[in-house]
N, C-alpha and C positions, 0 to 999 in steps of 0.2 A: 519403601518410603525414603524420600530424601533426605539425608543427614543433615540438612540444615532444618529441619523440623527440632531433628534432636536439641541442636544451638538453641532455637526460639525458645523449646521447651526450659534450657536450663537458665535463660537469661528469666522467662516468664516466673519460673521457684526465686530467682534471687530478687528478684521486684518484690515477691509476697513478703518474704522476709524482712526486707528491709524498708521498705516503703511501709508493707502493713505496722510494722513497729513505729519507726519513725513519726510518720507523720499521723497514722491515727490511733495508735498505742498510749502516745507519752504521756495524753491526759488521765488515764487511767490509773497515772502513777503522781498523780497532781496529787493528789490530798494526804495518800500513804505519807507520802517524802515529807512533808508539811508536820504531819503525826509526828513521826520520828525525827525530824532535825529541827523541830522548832521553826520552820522557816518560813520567808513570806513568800505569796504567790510570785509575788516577782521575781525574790531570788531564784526560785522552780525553773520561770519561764527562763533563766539565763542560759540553763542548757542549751534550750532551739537557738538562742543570740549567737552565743558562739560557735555551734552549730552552723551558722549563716554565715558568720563571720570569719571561719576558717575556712568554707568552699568559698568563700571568694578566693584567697588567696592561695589553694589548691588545685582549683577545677582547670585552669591551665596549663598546671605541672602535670595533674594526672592526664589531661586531653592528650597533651604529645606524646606522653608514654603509651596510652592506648595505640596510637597511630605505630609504635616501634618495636614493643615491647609484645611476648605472646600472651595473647586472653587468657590461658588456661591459669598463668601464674600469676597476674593482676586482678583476676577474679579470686583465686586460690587465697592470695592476701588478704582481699576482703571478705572472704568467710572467717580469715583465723582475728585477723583485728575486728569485726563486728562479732563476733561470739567472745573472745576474749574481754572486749569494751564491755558486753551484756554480765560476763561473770565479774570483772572490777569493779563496777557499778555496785553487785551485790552485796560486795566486801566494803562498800561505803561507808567512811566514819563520819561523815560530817556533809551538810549540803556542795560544799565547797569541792569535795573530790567529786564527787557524784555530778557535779556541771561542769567538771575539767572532763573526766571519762567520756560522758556523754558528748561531750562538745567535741573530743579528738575524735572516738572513735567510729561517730554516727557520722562526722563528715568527711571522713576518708571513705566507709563504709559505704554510704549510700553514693558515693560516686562509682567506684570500683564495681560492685553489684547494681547499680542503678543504670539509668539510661545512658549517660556518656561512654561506659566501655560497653555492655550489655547493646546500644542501638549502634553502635558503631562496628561491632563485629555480625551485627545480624544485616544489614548493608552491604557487606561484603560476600555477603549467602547470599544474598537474594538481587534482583533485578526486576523482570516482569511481577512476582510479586513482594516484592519490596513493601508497601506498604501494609498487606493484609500481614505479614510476618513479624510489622513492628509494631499494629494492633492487638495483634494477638499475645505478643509478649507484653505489653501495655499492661491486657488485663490483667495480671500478675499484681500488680499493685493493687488494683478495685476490690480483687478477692481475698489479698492480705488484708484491708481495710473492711472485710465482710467479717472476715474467720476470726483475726488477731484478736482484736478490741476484747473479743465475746470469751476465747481462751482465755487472756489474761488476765482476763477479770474474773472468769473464773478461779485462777491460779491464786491470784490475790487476796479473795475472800476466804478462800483455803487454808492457803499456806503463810499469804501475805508476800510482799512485791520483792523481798530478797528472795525466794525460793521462785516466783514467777517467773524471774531475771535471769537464774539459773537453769529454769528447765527450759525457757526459749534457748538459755545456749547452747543445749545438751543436744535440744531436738533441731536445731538452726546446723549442728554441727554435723550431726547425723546424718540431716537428707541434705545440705547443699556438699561437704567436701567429696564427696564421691564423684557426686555429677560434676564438679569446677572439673578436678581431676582424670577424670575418666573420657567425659563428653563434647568440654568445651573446646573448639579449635578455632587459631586463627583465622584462616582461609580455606576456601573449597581445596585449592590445589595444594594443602599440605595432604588431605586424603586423595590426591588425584582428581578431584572432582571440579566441577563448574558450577556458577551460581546457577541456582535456579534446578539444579538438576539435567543442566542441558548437556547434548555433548560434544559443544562446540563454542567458547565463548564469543558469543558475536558481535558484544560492543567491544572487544579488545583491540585498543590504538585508538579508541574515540575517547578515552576517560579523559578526565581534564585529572592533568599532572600535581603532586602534593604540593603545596607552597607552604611561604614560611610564615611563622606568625607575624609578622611586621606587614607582611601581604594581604594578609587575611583582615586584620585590621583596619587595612587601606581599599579592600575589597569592598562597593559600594553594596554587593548584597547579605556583606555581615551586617551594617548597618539598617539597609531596609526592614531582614527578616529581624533583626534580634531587636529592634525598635517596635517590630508590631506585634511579635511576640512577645515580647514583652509587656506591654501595656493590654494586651489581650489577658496574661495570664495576673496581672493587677488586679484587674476590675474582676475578675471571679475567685481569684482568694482572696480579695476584699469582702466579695459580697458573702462567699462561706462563711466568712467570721461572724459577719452580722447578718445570715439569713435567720437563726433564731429569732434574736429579741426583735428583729421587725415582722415576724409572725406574731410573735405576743402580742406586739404595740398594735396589731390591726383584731387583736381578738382571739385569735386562735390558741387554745390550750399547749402548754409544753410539749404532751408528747404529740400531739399533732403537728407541731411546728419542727422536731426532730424526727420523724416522719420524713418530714421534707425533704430532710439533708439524706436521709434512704434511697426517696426517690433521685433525688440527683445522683446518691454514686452508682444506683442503676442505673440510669439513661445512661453515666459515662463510661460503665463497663459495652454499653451495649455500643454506643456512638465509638467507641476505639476500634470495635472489630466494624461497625458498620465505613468510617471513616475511611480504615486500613482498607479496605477493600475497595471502598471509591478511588481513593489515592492511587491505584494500578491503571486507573480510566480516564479520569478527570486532570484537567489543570488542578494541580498544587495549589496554583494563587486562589482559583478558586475554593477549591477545599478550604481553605481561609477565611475567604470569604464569607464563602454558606454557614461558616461556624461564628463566624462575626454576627450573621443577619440573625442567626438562632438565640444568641444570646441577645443581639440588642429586642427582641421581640419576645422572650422571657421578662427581660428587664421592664419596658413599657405595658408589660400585663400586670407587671406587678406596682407598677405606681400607681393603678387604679384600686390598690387596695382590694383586691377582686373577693371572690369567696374561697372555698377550701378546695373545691374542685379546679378551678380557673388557677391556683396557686399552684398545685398539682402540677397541672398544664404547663406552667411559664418554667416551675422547674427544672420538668421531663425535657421542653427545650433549651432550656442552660445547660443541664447536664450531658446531653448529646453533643453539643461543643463541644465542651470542658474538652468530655472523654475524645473527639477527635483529633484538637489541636495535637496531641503529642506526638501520632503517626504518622500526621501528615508535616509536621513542622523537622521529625526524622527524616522522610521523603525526601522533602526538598533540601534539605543541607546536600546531602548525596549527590541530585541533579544537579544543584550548583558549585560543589566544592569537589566531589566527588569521593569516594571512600578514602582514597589517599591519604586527606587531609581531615576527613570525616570527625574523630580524636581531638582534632586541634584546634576545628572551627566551635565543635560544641562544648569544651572547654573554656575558650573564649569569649564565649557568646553568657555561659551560665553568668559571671558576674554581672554582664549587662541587664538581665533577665530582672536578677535579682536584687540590680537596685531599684530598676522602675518598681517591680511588687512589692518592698519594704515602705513607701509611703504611704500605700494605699490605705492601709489600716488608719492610721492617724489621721488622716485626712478625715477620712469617713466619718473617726470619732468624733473630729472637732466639729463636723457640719451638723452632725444629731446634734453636739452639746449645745447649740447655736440655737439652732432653729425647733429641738428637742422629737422632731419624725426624720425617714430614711429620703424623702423626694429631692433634695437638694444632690443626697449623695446619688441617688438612683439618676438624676440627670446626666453629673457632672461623667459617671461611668458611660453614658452612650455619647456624650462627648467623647470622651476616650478610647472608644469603638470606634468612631467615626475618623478620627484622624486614623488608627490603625490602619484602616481600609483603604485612607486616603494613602498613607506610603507607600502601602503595598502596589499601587499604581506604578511607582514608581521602581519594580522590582523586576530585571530583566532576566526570563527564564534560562537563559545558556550563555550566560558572560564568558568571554573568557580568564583567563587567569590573568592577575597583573602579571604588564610585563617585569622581566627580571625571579620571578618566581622559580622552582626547581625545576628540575625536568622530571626527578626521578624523588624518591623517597627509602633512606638508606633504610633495610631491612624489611622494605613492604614485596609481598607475592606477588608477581604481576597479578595472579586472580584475584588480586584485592583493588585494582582498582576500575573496578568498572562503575560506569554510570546509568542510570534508570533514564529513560526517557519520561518526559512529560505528560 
C-alpha cells in the first residue's frame, strides 16, 4: 500500500479529534460550565468567539509555517497544546480561564491538526488522486462529530465534564502522538517516494512555483475562490444554526427535527468521499458548482414547508454539498496555487472565509425577528448562492503566478510541488 494512505490515515484521526470536539462537543459542556461557574450562556459561548477570533489572527502565521516547517512537528504540537488545553480546562477555576484555555488552545489546535496543515501535506502525497485522499481525510471530522458528542456525554453523566475533559486528553494523547510521530511525513521524497505512488514524477517542472503572501493576496483567484467559498460556507452554517427551530415552526416534533441535522452530517460524510472522488474527474469549478445547485434546491424545497419526508430530501441534498465543498475547495487551491504555496494560500484565505460566515447568523436572527418565519432568510441564502456561482465564472483554472513572485520556496522538496491537473 502506498504511504501516503498512511498520511491521509493520520491527518483523517486528527480531524476526529479535534473537529469532533470542537465544533460538535462544546455544547455538551454548555450547561455543565453554567452549573458550576454561575455563568450565562453567553459568557460559555465566549470561548468559540475567541476561538474565532484568534484564528483569524493565526491562520496566516501558522499557513506559511506549514508550507516550511516539517508536518511531523507542527502536528506533533498540536496533539501536545490540544490535549494539554483539554487537561487546563479541567483544572478550571472560574468561567473566565476556562474561555482563555479554550479560546488559545482550540484555535492553535484545530489549525495544526485540522485541514490547513493536515490538507496541505496530503496535496503533496497525492496528484491523480488528490481529491478522493482529501475526502477521505475529510471524513475524520463527520465521524468525530458521530462518536464524540455520544462519549462525552457519556463521560459527563458519569463522571461529570472535568473528568470527560481529562480522559479525551488521556485517550487524544494516546492514539494521535504516536501516529504525529511515527507516521506523519512531509513529502513523498523524504521516503524516496512520489506522489501518488508513481515511479516517476511526471508533473515535475509544470508546478506553479511558491509565491509570497503579498502575491497571493493580489492573486485574482484568492479572491474568486475565498469569496465563493466563503459565502458558500455562510449560508450553510447559517442555516445548521437554525435548521432546528424552523422544523419546529413548520410542525415537526424536536427529536424529529434533530434527526434532521443526522441526516445532514450523513449525506456530508457520504458527499466528501463521493465529492473527493468526482474531484480526480471533473472540473473543480464545477464540483462547486454541482454543490451550489444541491444546496440551493435543498433550500427551495424547504421554503415550501414540505412534509417530513420531502424535509428529509432537501437535507440529504444540502448535506451532500456541505460534505463536498471541503475536497474539492482542497483540490483546487493545489491546481491553482500549487502545494508550494498550498500552507500559505489556505491560511490566508481562512480569515476571509470567516468573516463572510460570522454575519450569517445575525442576519438570519434579525429577518425571523422581523418577519417572525425562516422564507426571508431561506431567500436572501440562494441569493447568496447565486452570486457565489456567479464569481466563480470568473475564476481561471491555470493562472499563472504574479509576476515577481519566487521561483523557488526556501525548505520545500521538489516532491512537494507538484500540481493536479483539472
Amino acid at each position: 500500500m502506498f504511504y501516503g494512505w498512511r498520511i491521509v490515515g493520520g491527518v483523517f484521526l486528527a480531524q476526529l479529534f479535534v473537529t469532533g470536539f470542537m465544533t460538535y462537543s462544546f455544547g455538551s459542556f454548555m450547561v455543565p460550565l453554567q452549573e458550576t461557574f454561575g455563568a450565562t450562556r453567553a459568557q460559555v459561548n465566549l470561548a468559540m468567539t475567541v476561538t474565532t477570533l484568534a484564528g483569524l489572527v493565526i491562520s496566516p502565521i501558522l499557513g506559511a509555517m506549514a508550507d516550511r516547517f516539517s508536518v511531523r512537528a507542527l502536528m506533533t504540537a498540536g496533539t501536545l497544546i490540544f490535549t494539554g488545553g483539554l487537561y487546563g480546562m479541567s483544572l478550571s477555576q472560574s468561567i473566565w480561564q476556562f474561555v482563555i484555555l479554550f479560546g488559545v488552545s482550540i484555535s492553535f489546535s484545530s489549525l495544526l491538526l485540522g485541514p490547513l496543515v493536515g490538507s496541505t501535506t496530503i496535496s503533496r502525497w497525492f496528484t491523480r488522486a488528490r481529491g478522493k485522499a482529501l475526502g477521505i481525510a475529510a471524513v475524520g471530522t463527520s465521524v468525530g462529530g458521530v462518536v464524540l458528542p455520544v462519549v462525552l456525554g457519556n463521560w459527563i453523566a458519569d463522571y461529570g465534564w472535568r473528568a470527560a475533559l481529562e480522559n479525551l486528553a488521556l485517550v487524544a494523547l494516546v492514539m494521535l502522538l504516536p501516529v504525529m510521530l511515527l507516521v506523519m511525513r512531509s513529502y513523498p521524497g523524504d521516503l524516496g517516494l512520489h506522489p501518488d505512488g508513481t515511479e516517476q514524477d511526471l508533473a515535475a517542472g509544470s508546478a506553479p512555483p511558491a509565491i509570497g503572501l503579498k502575491d497571493i493576496i493580489r492573486h485574482p483567484a484568492y479572491w474568486s475562490i475565498g469569496l465563493a467559498v466563503g459565502l458558500m460556507f455562510s449560508v450553510y452554517s447559517a442555516l445548521m444554526a437554525n435548521l432546528v427551530p424552523y422544523a419546529q415552526g413548520t410542525g415537526i416534533s424536536l427529536d424529529a427535527a434533530g434527526a434532521l441535522m443526522t441526516v445532514t452530517a450523513g449525506s456530508g460524510l457520504v458527499g466528501k468521499i463521493l465529492f473527493g472522488m468526482a474531484a480526480d474527474r471533473i472540473s473543480l469549478r464545477l464540483g462547486l458548482w454541482l454543490a451550489i445547485g444541491l444546496v440551493l434546491a435543498g433550500l427551495l424545497l424547504l421554503q415550501t414547508e414540505p412534509n417530513y419526508p420531502l424535509s428529509v430530501l432537501a437535507c440529504i441534498s444540502i448535506g451532500l454539498a456541505a460534505g463536498g465543498m471541503l475536497p474539492v475547495w482542497g483540490a483546487l487551491l493545489a491546481v491553482i496555487f500549487g502545494v508550494a504555496s498550498y500552507g500559505r494560500v489556505m491560511g490566508l484565505m481562512n480569515p476571509l472565509i470567516t468573516l463572510l460566515v460570522m454575519p450569517g447568523f445575525v442576519v438570519t436572527g434579525w429577518l425571523f425577528d422581523r418577519a417572525g418565519h425562516y422564507h426571508g432568510a431561506f431567500w436572501l441564502y440562494c441569493g447568496v448562492l447565486v452570486v457565489a456561482a456567479l464569481i466563480l465564472t470568473r475564476l481561471k483554472m491555470h493562472p499563472q503566478p504574479p509576476a515577481g513572485s519566487a521561483n523557488s520556496a526556501e525548505g520545500i522538496s521538489p516532491a512537494g510541488g507538484v500540481a493536479a491537473s483539472e
